[in-house]
N, C-alpha and C positions, 0 to 999 in steps of 0.2 A: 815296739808293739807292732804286731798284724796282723792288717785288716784284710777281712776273708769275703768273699761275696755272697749275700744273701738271693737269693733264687728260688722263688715259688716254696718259699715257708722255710728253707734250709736253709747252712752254713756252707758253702762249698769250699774248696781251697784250688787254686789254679796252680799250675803249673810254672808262672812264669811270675816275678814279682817285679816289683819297683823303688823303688827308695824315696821316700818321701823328704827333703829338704830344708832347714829352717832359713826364709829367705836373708836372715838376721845375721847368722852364725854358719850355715853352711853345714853346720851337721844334719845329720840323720835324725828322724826325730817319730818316723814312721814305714813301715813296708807297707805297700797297698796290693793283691794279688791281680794280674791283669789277664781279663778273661780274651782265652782265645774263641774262635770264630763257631764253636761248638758250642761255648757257655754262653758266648751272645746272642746263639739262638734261643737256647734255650732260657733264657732271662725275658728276650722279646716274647717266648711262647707263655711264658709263665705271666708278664705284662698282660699280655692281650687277652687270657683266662681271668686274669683277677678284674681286668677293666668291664665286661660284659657283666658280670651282675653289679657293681658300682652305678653302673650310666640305667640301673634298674631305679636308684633311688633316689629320691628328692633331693635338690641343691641344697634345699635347708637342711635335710637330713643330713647332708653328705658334709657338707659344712661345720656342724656340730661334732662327728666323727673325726674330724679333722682336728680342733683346736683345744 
């Protein structure tokens, strides 16, 4: 199974992947895509876009959204 990055509402798929490990068994048991230095900007820009109307709404609200 592969896990792809989510970014600013999308699915992206990176370029570079990784092997996920079972500490148990040592097999494979997942790929994870690892974002290079492009995607983590743009993950940070997408962060800090969705945090600015968040920090608009009440803790309570924001709380309730949450669980």
């Amino acid at each position: 199974m592969r896990h792809h990055l989510f970014i600013g509402g999308a699915w992206r798929e990176a370029s570079s992947v990784s092997q996920v490990r079972s500490p148990f068994s040592g097999q494979v048991v997942a790929e994870a895509d690892q974002a290079d230095g492009a995607l983590m900007e743009e993950a940070l820009e997408a962060a800090r876009a969705a945090a600015r109307p968040f920090r608009a709404i009440s803790r309570y609200s924001r709380s309730r959204l949450l669980s």
